[in-house]
Residue frames as qw, qx, qy, qz and C-alpha x, y, z in Angstrom:
[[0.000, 0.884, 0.467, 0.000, 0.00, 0.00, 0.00],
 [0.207, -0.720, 0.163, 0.642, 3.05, 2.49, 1.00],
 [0.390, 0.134, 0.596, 0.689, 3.98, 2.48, -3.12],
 [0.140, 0.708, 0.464, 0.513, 0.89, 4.45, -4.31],
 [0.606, -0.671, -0.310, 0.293, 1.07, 6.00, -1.15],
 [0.635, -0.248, 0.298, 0.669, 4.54, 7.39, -1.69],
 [0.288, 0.363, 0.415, 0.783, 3.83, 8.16, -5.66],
 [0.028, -0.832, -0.533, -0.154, 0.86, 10.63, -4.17],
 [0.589, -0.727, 0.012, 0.353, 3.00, 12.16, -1.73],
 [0.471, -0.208, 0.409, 0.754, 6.01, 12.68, -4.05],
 [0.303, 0.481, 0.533, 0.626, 3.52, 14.27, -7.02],
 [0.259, -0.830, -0.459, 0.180, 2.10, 16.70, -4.58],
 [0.500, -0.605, 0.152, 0.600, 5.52, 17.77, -3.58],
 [0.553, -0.099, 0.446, 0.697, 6.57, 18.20, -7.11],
 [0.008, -0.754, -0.463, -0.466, 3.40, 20.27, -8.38],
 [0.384, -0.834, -0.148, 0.368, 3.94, 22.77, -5.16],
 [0.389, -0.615, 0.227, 0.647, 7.80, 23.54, -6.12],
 [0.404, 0.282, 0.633, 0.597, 7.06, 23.43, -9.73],
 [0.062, -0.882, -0.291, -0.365, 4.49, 26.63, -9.22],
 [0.457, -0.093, -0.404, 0.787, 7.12, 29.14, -7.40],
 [0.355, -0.415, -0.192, -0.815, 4.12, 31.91, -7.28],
 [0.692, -0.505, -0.222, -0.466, 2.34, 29.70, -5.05],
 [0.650, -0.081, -0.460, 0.600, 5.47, 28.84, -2.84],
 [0.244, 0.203, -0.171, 0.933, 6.22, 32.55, -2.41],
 [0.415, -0.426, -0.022, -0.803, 2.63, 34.02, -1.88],
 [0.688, -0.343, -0.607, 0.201, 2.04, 30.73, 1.06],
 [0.660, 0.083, -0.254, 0.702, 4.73, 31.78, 2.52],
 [0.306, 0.095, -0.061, 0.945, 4.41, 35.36, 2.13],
 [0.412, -0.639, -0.268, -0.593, 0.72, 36.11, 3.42],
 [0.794, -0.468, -0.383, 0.061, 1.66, 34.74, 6.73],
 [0.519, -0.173, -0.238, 0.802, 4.63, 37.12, 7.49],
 [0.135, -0.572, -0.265, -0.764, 2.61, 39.82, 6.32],
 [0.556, -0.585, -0.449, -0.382, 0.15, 39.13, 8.91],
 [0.793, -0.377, -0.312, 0.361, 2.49, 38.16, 11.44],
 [0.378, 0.126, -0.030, 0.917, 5.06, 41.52, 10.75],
 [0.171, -0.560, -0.207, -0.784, 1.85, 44.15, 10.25],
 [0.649, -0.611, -0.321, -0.320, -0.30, 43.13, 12.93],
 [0.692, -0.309, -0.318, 0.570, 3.01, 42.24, 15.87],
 [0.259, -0.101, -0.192, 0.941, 4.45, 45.77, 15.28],
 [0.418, -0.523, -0.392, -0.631, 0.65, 47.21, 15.19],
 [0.727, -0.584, -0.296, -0.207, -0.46, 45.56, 18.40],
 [0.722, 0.042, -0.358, 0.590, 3.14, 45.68, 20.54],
 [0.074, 0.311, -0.356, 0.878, 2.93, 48.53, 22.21],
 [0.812, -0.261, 0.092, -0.514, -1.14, 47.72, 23.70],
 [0.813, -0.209, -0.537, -0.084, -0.23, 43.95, 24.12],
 [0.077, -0.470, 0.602, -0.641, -0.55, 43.57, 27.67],
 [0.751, -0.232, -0.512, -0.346, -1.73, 39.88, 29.00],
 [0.608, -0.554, 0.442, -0.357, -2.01, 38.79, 32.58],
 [0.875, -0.112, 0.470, 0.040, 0.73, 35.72, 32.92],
 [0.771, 0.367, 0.200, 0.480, 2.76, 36.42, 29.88],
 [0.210, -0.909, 0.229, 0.277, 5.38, 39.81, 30.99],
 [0.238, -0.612, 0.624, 0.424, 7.85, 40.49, 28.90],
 [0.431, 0.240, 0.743, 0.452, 6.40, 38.91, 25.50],
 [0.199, 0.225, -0.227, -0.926, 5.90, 41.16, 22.95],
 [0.712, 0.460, 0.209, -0.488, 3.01, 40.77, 20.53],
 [0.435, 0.633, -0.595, -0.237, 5.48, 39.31, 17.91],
 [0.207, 0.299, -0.911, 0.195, 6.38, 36.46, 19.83],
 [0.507, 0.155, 0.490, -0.692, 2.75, 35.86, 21.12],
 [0.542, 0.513, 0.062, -0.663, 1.94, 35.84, 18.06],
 [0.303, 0.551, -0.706, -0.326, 4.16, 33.85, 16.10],
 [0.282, 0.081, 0.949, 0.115, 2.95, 29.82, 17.13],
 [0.476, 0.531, 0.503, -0.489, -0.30, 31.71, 15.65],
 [0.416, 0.675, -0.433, -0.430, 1.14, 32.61, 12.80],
 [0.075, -0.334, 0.933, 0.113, 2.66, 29.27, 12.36],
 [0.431, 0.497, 0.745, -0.108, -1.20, 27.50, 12.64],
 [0.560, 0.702, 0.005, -0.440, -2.34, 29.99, 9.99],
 [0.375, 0.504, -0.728, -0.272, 0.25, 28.18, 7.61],
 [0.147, 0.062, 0.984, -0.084, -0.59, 25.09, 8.52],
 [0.274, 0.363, 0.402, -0.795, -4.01, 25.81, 7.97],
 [0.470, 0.749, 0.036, -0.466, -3.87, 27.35, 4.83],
 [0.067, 0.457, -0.802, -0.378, -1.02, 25.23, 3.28],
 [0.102, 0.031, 0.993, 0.050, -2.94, 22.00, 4.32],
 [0.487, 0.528, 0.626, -0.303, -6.41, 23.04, 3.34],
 [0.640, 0.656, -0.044, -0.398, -5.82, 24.77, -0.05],
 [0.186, -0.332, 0.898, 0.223, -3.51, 21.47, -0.84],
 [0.324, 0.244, 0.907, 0.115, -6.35, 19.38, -0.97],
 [0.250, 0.688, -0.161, -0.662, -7.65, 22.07, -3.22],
 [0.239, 0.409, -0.768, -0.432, -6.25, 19.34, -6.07],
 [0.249, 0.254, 0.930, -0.096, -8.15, 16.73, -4.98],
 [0.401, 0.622, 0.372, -0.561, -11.04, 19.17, -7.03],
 [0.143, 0.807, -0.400, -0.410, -8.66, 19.53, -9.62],
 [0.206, -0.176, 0.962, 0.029, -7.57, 15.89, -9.76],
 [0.430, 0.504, 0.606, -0.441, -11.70, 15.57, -10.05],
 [0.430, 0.781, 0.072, -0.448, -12.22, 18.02, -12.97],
 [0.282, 0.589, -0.669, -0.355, -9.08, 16.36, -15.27],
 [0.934, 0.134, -0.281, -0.175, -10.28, 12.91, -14.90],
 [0.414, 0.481, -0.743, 0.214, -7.48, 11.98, -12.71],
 [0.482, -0.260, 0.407, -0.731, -9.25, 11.56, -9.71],
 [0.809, 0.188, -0.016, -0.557, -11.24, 8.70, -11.28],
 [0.757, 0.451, -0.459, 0.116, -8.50, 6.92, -12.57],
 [0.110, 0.408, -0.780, 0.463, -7.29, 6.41, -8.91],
 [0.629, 0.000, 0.267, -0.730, -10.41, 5.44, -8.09],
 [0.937, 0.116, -0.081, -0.319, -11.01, 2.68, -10.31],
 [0.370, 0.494, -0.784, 0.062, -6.86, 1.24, -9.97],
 [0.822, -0.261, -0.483, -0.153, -6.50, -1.72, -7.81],
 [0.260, 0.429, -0.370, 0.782, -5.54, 0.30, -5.13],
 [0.378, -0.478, -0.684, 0.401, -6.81, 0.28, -1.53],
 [0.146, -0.849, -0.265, -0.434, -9.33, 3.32, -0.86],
 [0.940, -0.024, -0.122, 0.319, -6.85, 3.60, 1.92],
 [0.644, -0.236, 0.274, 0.675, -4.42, 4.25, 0.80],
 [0.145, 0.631, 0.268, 0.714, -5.69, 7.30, -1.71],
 [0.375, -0.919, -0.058, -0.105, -6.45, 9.18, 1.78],
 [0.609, -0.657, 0.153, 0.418, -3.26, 9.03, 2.86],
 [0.546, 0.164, 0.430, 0.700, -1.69, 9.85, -0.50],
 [0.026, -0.773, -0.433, -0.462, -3.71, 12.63, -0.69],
 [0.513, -0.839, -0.100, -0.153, -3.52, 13.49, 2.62],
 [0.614, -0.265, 0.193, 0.719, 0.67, 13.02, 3.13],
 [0.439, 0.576, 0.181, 0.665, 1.02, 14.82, 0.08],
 [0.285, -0.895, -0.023, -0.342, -0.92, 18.26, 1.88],
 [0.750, -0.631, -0.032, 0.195, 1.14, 17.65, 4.79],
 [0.768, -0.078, 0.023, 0.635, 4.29, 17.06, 3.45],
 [0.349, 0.662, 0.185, 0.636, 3.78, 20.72, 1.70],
 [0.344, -0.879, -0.100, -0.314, 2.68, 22.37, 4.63],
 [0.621, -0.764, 0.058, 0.162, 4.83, 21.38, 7.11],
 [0.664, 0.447, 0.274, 0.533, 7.83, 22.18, 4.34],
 [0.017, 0.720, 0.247, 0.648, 6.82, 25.50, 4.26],
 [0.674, -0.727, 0.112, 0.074, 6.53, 25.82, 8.71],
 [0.797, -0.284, 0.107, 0.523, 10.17, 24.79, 8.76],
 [0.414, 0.546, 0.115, 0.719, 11.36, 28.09, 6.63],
 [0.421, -0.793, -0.144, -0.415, 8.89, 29.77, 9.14],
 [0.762, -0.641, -0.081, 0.049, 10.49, 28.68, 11.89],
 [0.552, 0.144, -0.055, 0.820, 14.34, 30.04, 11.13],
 [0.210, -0.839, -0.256, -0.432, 12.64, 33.05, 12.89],
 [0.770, -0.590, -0.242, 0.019, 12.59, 31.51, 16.22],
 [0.607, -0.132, -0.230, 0.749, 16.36, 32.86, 16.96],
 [0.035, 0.387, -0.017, 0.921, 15.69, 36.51, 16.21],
 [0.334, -0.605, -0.066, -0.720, 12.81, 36.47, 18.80],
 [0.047, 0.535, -0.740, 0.405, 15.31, 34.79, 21.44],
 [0.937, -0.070, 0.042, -0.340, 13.02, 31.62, 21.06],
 [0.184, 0.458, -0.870, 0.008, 15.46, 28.67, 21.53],
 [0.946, -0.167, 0.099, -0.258, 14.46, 24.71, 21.84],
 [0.472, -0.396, 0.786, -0.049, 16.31, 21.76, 23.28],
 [0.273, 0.099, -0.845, -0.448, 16.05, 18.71, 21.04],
 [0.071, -0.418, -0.905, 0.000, 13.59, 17.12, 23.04],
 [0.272, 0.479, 0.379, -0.744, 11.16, 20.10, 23.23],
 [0.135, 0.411, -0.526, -0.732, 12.00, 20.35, 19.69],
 [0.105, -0.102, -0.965, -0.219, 10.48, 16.74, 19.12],
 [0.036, -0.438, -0.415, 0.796, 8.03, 18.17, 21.53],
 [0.221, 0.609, 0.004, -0.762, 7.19, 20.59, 18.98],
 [0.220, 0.193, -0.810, -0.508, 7.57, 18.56, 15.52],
 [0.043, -0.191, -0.979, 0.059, 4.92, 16.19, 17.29],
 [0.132, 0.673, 0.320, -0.654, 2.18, 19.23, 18.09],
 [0.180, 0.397, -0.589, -0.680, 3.13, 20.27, 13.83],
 [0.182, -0.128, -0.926, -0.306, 2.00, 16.76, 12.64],
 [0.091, 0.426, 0.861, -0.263, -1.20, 16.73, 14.60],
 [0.395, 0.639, 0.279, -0.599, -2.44, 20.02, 13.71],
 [0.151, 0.302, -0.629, -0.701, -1.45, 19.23, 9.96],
 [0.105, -0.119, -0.978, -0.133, -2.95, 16.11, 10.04],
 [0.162, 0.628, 0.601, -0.467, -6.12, 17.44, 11.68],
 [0.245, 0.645, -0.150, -0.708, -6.07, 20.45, 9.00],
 [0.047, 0.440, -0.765, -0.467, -5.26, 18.54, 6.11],
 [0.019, -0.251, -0.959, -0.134, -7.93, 15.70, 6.62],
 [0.242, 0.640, 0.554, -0.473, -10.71, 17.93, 7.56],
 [0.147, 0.470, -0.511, -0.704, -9.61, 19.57, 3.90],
 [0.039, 0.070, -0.872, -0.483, -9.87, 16.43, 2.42],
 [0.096, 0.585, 0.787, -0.172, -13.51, 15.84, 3.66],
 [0.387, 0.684, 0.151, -0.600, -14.91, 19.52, 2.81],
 [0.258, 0.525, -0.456, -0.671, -12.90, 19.37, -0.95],
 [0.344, -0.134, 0.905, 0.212, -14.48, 15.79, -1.59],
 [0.246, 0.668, 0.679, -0.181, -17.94, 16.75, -2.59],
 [0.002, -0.755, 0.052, 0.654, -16.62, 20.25, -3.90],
 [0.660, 0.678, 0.294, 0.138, -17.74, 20.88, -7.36],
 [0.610, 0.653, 0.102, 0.438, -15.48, 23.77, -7.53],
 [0.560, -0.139, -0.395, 0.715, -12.64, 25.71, -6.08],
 [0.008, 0.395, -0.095, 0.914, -14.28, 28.88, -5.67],
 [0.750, -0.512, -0.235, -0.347, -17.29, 26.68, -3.10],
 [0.807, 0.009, -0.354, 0.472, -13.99, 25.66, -1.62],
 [0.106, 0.299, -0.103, 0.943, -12.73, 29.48, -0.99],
 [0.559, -0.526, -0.049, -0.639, -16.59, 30.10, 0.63],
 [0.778, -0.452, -0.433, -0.050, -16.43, 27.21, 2.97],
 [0.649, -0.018, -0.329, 0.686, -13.08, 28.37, 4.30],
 [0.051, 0.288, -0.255, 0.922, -13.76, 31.68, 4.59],
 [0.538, -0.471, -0.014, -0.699, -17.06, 31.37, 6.65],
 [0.910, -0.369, -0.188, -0.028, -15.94, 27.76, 8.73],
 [0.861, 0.094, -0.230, 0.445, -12.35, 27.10, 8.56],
 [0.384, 0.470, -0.294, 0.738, -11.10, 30.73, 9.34],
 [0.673, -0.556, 0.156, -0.462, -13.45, 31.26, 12.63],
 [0.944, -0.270, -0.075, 0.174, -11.68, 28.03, 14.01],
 [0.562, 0.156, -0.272, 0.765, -8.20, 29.73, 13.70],
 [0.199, -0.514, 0.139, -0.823, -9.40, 33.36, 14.92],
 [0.493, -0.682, 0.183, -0.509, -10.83, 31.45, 17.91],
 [0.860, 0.028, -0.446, 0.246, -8.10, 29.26, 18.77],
 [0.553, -0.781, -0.096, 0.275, -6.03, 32.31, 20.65],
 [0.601, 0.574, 0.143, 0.538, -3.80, 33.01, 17.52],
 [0.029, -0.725, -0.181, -0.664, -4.71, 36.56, 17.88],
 [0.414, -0.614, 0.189, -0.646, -5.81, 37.30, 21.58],
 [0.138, 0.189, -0.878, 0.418, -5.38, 35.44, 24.97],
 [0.368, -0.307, -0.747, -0.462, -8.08, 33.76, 26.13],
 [0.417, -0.413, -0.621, 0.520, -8.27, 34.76, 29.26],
 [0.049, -0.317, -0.242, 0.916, -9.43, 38.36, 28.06],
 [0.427, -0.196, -0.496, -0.730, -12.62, 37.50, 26.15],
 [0.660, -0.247, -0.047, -0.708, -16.05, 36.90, 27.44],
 [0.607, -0.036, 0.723, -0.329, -17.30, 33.92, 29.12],
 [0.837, 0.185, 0.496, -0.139, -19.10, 32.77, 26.38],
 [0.638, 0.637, -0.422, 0.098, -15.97, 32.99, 23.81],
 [0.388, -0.476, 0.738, -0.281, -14.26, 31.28, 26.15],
 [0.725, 0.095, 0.553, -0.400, -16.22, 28.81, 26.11],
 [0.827, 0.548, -0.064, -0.106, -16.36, 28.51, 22.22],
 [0.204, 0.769, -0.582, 0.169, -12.50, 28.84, 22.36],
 [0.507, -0.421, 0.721, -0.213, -12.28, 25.88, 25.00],
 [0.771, 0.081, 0.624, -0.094, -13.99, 23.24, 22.46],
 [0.703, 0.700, -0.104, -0.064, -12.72, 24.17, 19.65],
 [0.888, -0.343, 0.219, 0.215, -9.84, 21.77, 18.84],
 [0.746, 0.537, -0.099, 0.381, -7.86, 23.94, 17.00],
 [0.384, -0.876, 0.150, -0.250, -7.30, 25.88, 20.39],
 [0.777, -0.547, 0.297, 0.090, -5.67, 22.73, 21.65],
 [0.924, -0.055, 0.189, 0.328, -3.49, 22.17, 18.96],
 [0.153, 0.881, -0.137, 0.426, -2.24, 25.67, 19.12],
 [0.611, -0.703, 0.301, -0.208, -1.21, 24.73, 22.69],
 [0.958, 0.126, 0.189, 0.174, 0.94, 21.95, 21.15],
 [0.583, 0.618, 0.073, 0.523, 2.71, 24.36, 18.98],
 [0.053, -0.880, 0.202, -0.427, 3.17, 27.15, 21.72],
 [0.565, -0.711, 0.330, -0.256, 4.10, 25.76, 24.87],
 [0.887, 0.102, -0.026, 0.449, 7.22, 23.58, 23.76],
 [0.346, 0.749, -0.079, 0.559, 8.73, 27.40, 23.19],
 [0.226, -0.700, 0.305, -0.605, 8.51, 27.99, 27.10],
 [0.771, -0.502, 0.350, -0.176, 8.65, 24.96, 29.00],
 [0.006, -0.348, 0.926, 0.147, 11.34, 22.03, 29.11],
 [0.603, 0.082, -0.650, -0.455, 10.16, 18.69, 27.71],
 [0.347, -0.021, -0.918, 0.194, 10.07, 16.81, 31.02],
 [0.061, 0.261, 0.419, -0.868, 7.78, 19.57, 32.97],
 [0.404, 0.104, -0.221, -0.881, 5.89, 20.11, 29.96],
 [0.506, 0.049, -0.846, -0.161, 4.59, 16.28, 29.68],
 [0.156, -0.402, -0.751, 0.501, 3.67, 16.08, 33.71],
 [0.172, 0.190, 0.213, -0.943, 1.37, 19.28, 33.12],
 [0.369, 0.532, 0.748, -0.146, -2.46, 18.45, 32.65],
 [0.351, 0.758, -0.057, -0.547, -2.90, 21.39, 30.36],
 [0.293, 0.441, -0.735, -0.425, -0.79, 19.59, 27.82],
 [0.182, -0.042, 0.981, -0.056, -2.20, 16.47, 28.12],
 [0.325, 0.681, 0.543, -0.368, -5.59, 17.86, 27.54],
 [0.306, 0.643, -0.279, -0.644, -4.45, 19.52, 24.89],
 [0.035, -0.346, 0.915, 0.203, -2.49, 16.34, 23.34],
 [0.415, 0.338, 0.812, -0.235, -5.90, 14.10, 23.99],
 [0.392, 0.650, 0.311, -0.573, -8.36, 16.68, 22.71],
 [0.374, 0.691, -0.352, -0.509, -5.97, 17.51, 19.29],
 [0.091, -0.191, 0.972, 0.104, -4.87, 13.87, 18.83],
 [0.330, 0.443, 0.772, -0.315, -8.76, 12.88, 18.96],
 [0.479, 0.754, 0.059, -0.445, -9.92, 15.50, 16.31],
 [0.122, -0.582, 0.707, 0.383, -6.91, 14.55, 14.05],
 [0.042, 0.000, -0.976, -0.215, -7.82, 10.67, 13.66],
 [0.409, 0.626, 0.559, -0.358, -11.63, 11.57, 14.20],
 [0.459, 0.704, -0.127, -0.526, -11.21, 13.50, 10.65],
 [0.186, 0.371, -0.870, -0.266, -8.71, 11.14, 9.06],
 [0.324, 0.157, 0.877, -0.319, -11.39, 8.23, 10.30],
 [0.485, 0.541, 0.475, -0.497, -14.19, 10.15, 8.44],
 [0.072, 0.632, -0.540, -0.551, -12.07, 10.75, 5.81],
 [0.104, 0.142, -0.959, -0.221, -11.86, 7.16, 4.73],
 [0.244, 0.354, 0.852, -0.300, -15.02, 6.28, 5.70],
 [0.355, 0.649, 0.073, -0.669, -16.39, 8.88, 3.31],
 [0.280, 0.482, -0.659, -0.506, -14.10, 7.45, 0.13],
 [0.049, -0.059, 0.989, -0.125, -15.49, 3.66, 1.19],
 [0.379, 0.336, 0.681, -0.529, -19.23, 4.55, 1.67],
 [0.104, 0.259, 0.842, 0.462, -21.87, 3.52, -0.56],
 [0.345, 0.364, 0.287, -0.816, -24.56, 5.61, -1.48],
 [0.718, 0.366, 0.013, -0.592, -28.03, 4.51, -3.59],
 [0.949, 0.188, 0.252, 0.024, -26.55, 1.14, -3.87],
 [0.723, 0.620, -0.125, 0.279, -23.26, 2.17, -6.06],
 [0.792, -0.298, -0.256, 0.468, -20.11, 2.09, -4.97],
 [0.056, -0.837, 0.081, 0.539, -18.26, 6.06, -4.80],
 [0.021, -0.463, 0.603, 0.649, -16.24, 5.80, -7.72],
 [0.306, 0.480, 0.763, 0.307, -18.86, 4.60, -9.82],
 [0.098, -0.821, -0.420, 0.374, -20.73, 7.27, -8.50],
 [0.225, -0.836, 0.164, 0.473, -18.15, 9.63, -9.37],
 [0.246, -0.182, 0.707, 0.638, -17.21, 8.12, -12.92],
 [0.216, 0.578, 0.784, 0.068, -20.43, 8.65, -14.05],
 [0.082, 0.960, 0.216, -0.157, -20.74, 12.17, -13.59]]
């Protein structure tokens, strides 16, 4: 199964670096955001329990989910594309485990995104972030989950998607409210009660907490703390709960026909 696996994963990669426009502008909407808005908000940021962090460095594991986000949800963008050139089908009908096309599909997105984080993260000296190796791991392990969680909930919205501009609406009215209330942006400890609240069950919250708190604690302290564990459970659970539905979507059988009949027909 790892072979097709592999070839999915490796064609992804090569269609990303092969469009250097869409390398650069990834890339380059997320420092925007992360440069305007840090030296904008740095002189007001003032949170109770975090002295002495600017708004730049607050800001930056937030910046880091918004690439992840957006790398791994307008990857599976191709899976529409794949759809509309007939290529889609033709994986569909090989003698290939159904499988094993989610995870080809899904690596691929991943591999791009979390590419693209690792440029992001040659930052982390200038804003006198430093990690040990095991936080680091720490931190590489918190990366994969929220890809994987981003990347498979992609693959479910873009499976049904006629076209990439219904793609563009779902994101902007579902996908970006789950970052903006994760804590990206603001601490959660200065919004309402009942954003709180929204902010507590929404699992992209926890797997911000993955990504941030490797930056400030050691790897043996961080691991004994219930906040990370809850965090680890909560984002680890949404992850394989989407990758679960994932496959279960490409497998299921509607009006009697299998999907890729379904889907070679039209």
């Amino acid at each position: 199964m790892m072979r097709p696996v592999w070839s999915m994963i490796q064609r992804e990669l090569i269609r990303f670096f092969r469009q250097p426009h869409r390398v650069v502008g990834s890339v380059a909407q997320p420092l925007i955001f992360w440069l305007f808005l840090g030296s904008g908000f740095s002189a007001s940021f003032r949170a109770p329990g975090l002295h002495g962090i600017s708004y730049l460095e607050y800001f930056f594991p937030g910046i880091i989910l918004m690439l992840l986000l957006f790398s791994g949800i307008f990857s599976t963008i191709t899976l529409i594309e794949d759809r509309a050139q007939g290529l889609l089908q033709g994986i569909l009908v090989a003698p290939i485990s159904r499988m094993a096309i989610v995870l080809g599909k899904v690596g691929g997105a991943m591999a791009v995104a979390l590419s693209q984080v690792l440029l992001l993260l040659a930052a982390t000296p200038f804003l006198g972030l430093h990690l040990g190796w095991e936080e680091g791991v720490l931190l590489l392990l918190g990366l994969l989950i929220a890809t994987l969680g981003f990347t498979a909930l992609g693959f479910l919205i873009a499976w049904h998607m006629e076209s990439t501009a219904g793609f563009h609406a779902v994101m902007s009215v579902f996908l970006m409210p789950l970052w903006m209330l994760s804590g990206a942006l603001f601490p959660m400890d200065q919004t309402p009660g009942w954003l709180q609240w929204l902010m507590q069950i929404n699992p992209v919250t926890h797997a911000l907490h993955l990504i941030r708190l490797p930056f400030y604690h050691q790897a043996g302290t961080l691991l004994g703390q219930a906040e990370y564990q809850t965090a680890l459970l909560v984002a680890t659970l949404w992850a394989v709960g989407c990758l679960g539905l994932a496959l279960w979507q490409v497998n299921r059988v509607e009006c009697g026909l299998p999907i890729e009949a379904e889907t070679a027909a039209d």
